[in-house]
C-alpha positions as CSV (number, residue, x, y, z in Angstrom):
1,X,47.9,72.9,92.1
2,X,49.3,75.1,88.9
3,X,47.2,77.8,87.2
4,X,47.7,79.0,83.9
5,X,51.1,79.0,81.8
6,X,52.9,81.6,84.0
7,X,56.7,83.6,82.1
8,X,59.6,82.3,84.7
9,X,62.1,84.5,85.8
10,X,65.1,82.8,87.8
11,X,68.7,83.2,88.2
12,X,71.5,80.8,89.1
13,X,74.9,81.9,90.1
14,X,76.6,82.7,87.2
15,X,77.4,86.2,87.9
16,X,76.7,88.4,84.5
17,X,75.7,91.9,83.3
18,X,71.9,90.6,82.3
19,X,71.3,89.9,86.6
20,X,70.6,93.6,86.6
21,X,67.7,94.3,83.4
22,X,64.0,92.7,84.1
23,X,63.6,89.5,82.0
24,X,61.2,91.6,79.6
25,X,63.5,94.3,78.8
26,X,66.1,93.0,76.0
27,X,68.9,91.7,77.5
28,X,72.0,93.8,78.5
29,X,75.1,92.9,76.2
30,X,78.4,92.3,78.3
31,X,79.8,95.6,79.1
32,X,81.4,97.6,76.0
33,X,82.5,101.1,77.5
34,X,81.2,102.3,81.3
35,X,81.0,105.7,79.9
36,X,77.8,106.6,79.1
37,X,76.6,103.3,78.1
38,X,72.7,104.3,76.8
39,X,74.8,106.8,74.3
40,X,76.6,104.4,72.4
41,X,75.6,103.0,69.1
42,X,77.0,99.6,69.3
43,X,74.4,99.5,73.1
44,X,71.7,100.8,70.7
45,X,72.0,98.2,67.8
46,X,72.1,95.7,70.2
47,X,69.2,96.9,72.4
48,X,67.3,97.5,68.6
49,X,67.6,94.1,67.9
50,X,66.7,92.6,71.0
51,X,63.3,94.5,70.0
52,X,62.8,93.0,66.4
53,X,65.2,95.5,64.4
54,X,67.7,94.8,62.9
55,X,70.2,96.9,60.8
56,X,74.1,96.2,60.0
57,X,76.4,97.9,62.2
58,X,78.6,100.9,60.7
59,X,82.2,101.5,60.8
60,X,82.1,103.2,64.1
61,X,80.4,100.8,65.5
62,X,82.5,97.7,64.7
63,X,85.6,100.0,65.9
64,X,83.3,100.5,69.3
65,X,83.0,96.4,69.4
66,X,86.8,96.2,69.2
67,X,87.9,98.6,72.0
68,X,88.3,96.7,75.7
69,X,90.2,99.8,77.2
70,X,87.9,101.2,79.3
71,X,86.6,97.8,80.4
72,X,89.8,96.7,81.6
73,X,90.6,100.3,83.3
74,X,87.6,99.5,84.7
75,X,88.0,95.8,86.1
76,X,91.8,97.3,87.3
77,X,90.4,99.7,89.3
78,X,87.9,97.7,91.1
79,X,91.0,95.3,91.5
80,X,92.6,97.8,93.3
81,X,90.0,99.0,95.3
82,X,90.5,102.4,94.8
83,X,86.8,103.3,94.9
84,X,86.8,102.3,98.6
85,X,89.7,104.0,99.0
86,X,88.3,107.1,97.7
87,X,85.2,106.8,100.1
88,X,83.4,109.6,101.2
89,X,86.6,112.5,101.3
90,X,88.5,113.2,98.3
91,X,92.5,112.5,98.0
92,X,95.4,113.6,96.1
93,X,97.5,110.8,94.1
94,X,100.4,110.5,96.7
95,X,97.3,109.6,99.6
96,X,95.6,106.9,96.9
97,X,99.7,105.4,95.7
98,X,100.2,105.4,99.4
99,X,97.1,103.7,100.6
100,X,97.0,100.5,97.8
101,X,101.0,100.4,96.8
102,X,100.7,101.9,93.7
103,X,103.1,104.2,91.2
104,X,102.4,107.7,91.4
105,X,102.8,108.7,87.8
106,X,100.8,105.8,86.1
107,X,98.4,105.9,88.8
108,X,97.8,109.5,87.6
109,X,97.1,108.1,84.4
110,X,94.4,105.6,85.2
111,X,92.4,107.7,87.6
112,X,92.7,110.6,84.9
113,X,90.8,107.9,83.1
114,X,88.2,106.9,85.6
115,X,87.4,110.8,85.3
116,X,86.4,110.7,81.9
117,X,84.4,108.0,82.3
118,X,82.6,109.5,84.7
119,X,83.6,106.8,87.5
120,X,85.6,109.9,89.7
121,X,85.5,113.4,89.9
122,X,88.6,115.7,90.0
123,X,88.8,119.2,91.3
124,X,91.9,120.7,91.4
125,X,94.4,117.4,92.3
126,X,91.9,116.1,94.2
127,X,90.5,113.1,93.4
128,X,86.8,111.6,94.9
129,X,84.1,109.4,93.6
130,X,80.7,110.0,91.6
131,X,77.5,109.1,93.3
132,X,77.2,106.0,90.9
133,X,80.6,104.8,92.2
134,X,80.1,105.8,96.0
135,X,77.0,103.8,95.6
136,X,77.9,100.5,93.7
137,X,81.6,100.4,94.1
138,X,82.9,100.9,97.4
139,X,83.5,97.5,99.1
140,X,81.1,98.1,102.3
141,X,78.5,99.9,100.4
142,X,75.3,97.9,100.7
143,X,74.4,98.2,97.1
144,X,78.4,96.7,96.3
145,X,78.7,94.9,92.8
146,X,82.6,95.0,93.0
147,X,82.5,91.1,93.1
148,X,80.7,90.8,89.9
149,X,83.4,92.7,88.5
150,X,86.1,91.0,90.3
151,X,84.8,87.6,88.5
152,X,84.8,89.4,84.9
153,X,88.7,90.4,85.6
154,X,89.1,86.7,86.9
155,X,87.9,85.1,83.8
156,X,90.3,88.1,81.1
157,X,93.1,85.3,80.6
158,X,90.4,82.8,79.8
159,X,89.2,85.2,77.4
160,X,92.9,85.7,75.7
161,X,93.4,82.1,74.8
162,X,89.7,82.2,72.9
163,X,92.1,82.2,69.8
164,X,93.7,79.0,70.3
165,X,90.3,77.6,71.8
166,X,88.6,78.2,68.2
167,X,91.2,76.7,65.9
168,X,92.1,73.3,68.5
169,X,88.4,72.8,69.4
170,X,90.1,71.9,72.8
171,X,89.4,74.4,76.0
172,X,91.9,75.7,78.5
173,X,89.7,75.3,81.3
174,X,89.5,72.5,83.8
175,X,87.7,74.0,86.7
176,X,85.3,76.8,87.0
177,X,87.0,79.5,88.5
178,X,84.5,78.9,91.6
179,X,86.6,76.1,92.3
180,X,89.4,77.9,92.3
181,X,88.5,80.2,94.0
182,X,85.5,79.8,96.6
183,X,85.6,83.1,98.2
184,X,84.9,85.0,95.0
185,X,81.9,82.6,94.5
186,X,80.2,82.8,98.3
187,X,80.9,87.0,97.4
188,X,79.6,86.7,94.0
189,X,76.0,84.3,95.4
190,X,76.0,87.1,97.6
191,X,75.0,89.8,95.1
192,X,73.3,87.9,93.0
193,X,71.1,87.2,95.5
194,X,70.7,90.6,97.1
195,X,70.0,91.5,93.4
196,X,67.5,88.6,92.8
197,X,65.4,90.0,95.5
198,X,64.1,92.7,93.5
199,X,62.5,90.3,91.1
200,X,61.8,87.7,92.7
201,X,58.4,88.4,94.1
202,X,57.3,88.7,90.5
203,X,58.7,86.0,89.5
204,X,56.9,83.8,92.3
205,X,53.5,85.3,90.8
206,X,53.8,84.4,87.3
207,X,54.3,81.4,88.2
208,X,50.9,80.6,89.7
209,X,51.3,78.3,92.3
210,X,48.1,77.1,94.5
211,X,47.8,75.1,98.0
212,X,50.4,73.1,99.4
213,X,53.3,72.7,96.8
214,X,56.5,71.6,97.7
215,X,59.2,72.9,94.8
216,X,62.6,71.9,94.4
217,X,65.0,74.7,93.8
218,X,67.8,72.7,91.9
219,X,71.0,74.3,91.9
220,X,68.9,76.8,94.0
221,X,72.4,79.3,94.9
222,X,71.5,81.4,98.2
223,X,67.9,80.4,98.0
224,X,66.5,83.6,96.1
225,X,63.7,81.9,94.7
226,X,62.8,79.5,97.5
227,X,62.6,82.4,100.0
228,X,60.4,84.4,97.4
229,X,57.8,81.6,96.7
230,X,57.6,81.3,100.3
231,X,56.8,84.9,100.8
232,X,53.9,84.7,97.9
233,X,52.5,81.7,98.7
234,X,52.0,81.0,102.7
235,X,51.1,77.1,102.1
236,X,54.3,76.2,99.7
237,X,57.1,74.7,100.9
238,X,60.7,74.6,99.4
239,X,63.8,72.4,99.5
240,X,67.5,74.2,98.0
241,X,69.5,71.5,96.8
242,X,73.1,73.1,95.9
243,X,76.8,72.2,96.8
244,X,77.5,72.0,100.9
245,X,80.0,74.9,100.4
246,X,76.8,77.3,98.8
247,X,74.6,76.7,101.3
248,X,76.3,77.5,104.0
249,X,75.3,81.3,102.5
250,X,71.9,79.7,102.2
251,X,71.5,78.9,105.6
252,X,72.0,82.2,106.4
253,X,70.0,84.0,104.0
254,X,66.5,81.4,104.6
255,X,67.5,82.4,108.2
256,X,67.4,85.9,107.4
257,X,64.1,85.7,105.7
258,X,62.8,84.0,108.7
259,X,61.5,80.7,106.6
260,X,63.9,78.2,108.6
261,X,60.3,76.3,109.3
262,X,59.4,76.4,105.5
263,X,62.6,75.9,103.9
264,X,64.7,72.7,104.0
265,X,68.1,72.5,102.4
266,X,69.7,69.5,100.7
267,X,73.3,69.4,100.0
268,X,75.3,66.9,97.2
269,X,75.6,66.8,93.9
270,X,72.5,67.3,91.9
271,X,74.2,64.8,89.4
272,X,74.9,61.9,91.4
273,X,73.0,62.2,94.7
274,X,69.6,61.2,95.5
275,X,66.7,64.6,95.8
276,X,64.6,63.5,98.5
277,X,61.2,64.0,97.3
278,X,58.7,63.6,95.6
279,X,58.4,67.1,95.0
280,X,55.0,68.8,93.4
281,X,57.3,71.5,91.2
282,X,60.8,71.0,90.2
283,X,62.8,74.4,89.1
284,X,66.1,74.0,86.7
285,X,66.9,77.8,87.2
286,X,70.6,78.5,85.0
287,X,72.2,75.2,85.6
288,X,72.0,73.5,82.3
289,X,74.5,75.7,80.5
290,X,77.4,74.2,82.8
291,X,77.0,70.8,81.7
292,X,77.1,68.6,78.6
293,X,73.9,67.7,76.1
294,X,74.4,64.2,77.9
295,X,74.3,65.1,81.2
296,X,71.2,67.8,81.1
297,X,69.5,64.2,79.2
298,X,70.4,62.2,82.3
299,X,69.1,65.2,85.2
300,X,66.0,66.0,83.3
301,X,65.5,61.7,83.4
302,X,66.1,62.2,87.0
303,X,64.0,64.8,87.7
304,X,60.9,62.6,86.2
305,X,61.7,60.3,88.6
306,X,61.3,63.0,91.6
307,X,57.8,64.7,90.7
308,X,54.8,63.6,91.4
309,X,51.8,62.5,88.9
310,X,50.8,65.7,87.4
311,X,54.0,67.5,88.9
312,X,55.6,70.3,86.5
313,X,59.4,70.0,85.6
314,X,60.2,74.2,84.9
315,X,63.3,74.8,82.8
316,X,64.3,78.4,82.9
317,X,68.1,78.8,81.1
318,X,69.7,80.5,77.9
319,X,68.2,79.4,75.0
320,X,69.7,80.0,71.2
321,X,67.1,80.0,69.1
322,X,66.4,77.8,66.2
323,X,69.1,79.5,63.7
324,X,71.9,80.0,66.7
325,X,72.3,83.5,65.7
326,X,70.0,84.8,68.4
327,X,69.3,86.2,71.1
328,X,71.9,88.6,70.3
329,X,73.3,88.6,74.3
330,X,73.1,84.6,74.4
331,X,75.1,84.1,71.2
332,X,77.8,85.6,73.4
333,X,77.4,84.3,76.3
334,X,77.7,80.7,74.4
335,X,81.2,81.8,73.6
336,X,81.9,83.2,77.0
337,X,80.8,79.6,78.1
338,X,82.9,77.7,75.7
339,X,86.2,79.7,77.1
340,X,84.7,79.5,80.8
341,X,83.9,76.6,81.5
342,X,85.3,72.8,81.5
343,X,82.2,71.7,79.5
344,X,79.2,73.9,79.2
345,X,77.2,74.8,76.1
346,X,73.9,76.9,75.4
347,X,71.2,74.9,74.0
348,X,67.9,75.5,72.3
349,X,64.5,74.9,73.9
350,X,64.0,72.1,71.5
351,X,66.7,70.3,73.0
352,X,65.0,70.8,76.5
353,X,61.9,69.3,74.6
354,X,63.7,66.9,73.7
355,X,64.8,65.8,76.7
356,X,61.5,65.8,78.4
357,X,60.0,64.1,75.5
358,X,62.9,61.2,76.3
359,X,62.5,61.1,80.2
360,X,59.2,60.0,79.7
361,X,56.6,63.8,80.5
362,X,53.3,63.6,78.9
363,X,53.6,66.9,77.7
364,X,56.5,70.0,76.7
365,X,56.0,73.0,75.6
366,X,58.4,76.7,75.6
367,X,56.6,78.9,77.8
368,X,58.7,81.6,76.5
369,X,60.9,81.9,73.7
370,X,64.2,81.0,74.1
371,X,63.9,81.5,77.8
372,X,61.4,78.6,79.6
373,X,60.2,75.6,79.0
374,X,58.1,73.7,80.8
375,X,56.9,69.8,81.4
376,X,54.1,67.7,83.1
377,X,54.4,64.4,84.2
């Protein structure tokens, strides 16, 4: 049924700057300056480590770390929606103020800005976008990221309190800001899975499946891996178990694909709800951050209980490794968990092991470092 110890690529819904880099590049830090970004040191270190080197970062460098301005002129721009504002004929400043209820003067300012860094043109006082904008930041374009963006501006306050998070021990958050606010999520699934797409044939492959399988996509979002396994692999079939309120975007993306006849879909809570089953493959794609050490013990428990003999639990999530200090990107995205979430942590592959180990699999072992890990029952 499995072949070989395939790499697994998969992606959840967390919406974050590493969805757009292939899993064998070194992961993309969280965005630093939009201007320019494979010219700037503090990209390079970070890019040099992921590949081995390591150096200490100069003056400059540390400076770069501790500027958010252009970020934020970024993320108030997309806010705005001036990019789709700006589509396809440039404007003066009165048009733009006039069109999204904005002050003339300090308008001026911030798309002076958005020059600079490349995001707009100007030519004489009119104002219109680059090609990079008209193509990923105007709200109908078809290759739209906006929402991703829109999240990152969500979450700034949560960000701001990161202070008082570090000396309590006690977080500010009670509910992911998915709960808060659904229609940013269902947006957000919506690129991610658009995005997914690209990979996801490759990711199928590597992962070696042969005759009838039937794989559980856990937390499976819009179905992005479900709907690529089913194109690789003409006998497997798939079941997306997420919340109702995901996959009603699901539904409409298997549809899409035209796998209603190969692809079921499960709704509850993956928690405390029953999987249907038994299932040849299990996938845990980037859902194990969310959730407690306690919790991920209890699921990956579960999940024994759902496979078959000889069935393969897969594990794919954002490992620290041994030391915590690395992967440079993940060490960051821990924090931006900690201030994000209700109760989520990164953990290290040999807590997944360890887990296995305890739910009773014959056999665990990290596929790929700090990355996947995989079990048989």
């Amino acid at each position: 049924m499995f072949a070989g110890n395939p790499a697994i690529k998969g992606q959840r819904i967390h919406p974050l700057p590493f969805v757009f880099v292939p899993y064998a590049s070194p992961p993309t830090p969280p965005c630093l300056s939009v201007s320019d970004l494979g010219k700037m040191p503090t990209f390079k270190a970070i890019l040099l480590e992921g590949m081995g080197v390591s150096r200490e970062l100069s003056l400059a460098e540390i400076f770069q770390l501790g500027y958010y301005w252009e970020t934020k002129i970024l993320l108030t721009a997309v806010k705005l929606d001036l990019f789709s504002v700006l589509d396809s004929k440039p404007k003066m400043v009165k048009e733009i103020a006039s069109r999204i209820g904005a002050h003339e003067p300090t308008l001026t300012l911030l798309l002076n800005a958005l020059v600079a860094l490349k995001l707009l043109t100007k030519t004489g006082e009119d104002f219109a976008n680059s090609s990079t904008a008209e193509k990923h930041l105007v709200r109908h374009a078809p290759q739209y990221i906006g929402h991703l963006l829109l999240l990152h501006d969500a979450e700034w306050n949560n960000w701001g309190r990161l202070e008082e998070t570090i000396r309590s021990g006690q977080r500010s958050v009670d509910r992911h800001v998915f709960e808060t606010d659904p229609e940013l999520g269902s947006n957000v699934l919506a690129v991610l899975h658009r995005i997914g797409q690209q990979s996801g044939p490759d990711f199928a492959k590597r992962l070696q499946l042969t005759g009838p399988v039937h794989l559980l996509d856990l937390g499976g979002g819009a179905g992005t891996n479900a709907i690529a396994f089913c194109q690789v692999y003409p006998e497997l079939r798939a079941t997306v178990f997420d919340l109702p309120a995901t996959l009603r975007l699901t539904e409409k993306t298997v549809k899409d694909a035209g796998l209603e006849s190969r692809i079921s879909l499960r709704s509850g809570d993956f928690n405390a709800d029953t999987w249907g089953g038994p299932y040849d493959a299990v996938l845990m794609s980037d859902i194990l951050h969310y959730q407690t050490f306690e919790t991920n013990a209890a699921l990956v428990k579960k999940a024994f209980g759902h496979l078959v003999s000889g069935g393969r639990l897969i594990i794919k999530d954002r490992f620290l490794d041994e030391t915590g200090t690395g992967p440079a990107w993940t060490t960051a995205f821990a924090v931006h968990i900690l201030v994000n979430t209700q109760q989520g942590g990164c953990y290290k592959t040999a807590d997944a092991i360890q887990w296995m180990t305890q739910a009773g699999f014959g056999s665990a072992l990290e596929l790929e470092k700090t990355a996947v890990v995989q079990a048989v029952k």
